[in-house]
C-alpha positions as a printed Julia matrix, in Angstrom:
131×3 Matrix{Float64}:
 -11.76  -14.7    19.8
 -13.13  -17.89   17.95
 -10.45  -19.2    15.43
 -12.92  -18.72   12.5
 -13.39  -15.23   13.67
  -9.81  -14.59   13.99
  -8.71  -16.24   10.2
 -11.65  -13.94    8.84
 -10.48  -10.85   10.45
  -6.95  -11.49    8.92
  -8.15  -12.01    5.54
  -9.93   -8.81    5.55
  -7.42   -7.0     6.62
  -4.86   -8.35    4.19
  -7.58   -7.41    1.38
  -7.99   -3.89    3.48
  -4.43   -3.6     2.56
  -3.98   -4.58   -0.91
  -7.54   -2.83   -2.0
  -6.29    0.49   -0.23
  -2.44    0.09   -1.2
  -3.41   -0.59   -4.72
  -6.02    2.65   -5.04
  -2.73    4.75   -3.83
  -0.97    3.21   -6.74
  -3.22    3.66   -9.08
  -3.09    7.29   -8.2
  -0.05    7.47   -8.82
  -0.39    5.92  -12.41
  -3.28    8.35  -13.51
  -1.37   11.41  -11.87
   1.82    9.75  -14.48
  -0.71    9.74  -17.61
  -2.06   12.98  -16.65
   1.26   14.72  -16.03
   3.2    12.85  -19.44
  -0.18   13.72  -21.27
   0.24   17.58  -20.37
   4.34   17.45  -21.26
   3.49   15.78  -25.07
   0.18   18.47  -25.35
   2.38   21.08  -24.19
   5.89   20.28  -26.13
   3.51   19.89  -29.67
   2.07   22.72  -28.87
   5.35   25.09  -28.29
   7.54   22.96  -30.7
   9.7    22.53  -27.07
  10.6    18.75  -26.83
  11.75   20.45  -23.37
   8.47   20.73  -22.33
   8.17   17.04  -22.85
  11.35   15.67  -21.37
  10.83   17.73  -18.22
   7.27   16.5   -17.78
   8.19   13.05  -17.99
  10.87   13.31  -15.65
   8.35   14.68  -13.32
   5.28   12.63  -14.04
   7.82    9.36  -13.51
   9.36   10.91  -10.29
   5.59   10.88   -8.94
   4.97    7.56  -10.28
   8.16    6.21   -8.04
   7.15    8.35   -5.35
   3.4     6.29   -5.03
   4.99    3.21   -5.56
   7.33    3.66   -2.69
   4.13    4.35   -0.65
   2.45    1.27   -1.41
   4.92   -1.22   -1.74
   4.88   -1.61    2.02
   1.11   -2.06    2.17
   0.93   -3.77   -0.71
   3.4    -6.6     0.74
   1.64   -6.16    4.0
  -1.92   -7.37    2.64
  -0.3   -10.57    0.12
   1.77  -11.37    3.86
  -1.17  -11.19    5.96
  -3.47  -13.57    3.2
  -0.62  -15.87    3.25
  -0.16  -16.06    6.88
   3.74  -15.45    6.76
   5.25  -14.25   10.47
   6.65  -11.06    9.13
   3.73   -9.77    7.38
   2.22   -9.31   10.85
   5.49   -7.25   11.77
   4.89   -5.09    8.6
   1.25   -4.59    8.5
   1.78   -3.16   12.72
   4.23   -0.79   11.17
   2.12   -0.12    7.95
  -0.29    0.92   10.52
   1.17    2.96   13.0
   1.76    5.58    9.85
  -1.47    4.91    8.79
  -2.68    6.39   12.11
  -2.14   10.08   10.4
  -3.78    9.25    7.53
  -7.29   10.46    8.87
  -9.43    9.26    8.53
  -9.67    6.12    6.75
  -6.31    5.6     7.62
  -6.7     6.39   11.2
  -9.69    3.02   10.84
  -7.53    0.96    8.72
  -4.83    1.2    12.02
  -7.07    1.06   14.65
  -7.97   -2.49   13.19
  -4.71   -3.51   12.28
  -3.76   -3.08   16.22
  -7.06   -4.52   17.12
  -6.53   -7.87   15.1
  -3.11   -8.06   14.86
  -2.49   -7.59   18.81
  -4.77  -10.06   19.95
  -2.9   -13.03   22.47
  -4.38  -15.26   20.05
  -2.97  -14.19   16.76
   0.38  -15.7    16.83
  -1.4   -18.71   16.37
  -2.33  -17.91   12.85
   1.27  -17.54   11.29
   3.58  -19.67    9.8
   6.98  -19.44   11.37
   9.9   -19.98    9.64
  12.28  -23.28   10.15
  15.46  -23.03   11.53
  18.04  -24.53    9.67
């Protein structure tokens, strides 16, 4: 693969990753406004602060819950954009989970192993110094 070809493919897939990481995040944000907006409707409407407290509790569990999903991709995408040696490490193991995510999961990994497992690849990362 040309080396233009090859820095292109690796910036799209660290956007792939960041876009698609980000959209699960934000997921989990409306899911926490919808669930916290249901616990203060429901606790003014009973007179049960409760209602509220237990809502909260819940909405901010799910809110942890989708950030521990994305983190991982999320650090996958900045790692790949910046070239760093164990983004490439990540973004393979990002991937192999994504493969039962179908189906735009499934695509997102069958291009992360396509890219990522190219001979020519290692090229395109910078290596840390030893001290």
């Amino acid at each position: 693969m040309k080396q233009q070809d090859m820095d292109t493919h690796l910036t799209v897939l660290g956007w792939l990753y960041i876009l698609g990481n980000g959209v699960l995040l934000s997921i989990g944000a409306i899911g926490w406004f919808f669930l916290a907006g249901i616990g203060v409707l429901a606790g003014v409407d009973s007179g049960d602060p409760v209602a509220t407290s237990i809502m909260a509790i819940i909405a901010t569990a799910g809110l942890a819950f989708f950030g521990i999903l994305a983190l991982p991709g999320l650090l996958a995408g900045i790692g790949l954009l910046k070239r760093k040696s164990w983004a490439r490490i990540l973004a393979l193991i990002v991937g192999f989970f994504n493969l039962f995510s179908f189906p735009l999961g499934t695509a997102l990994a069958i291009y992360t192993f396509w890219v990522l497992l190219q001979d020519d690849s290692d090229d395109y990362f910078i290596v840390p110094k030893a001290i």
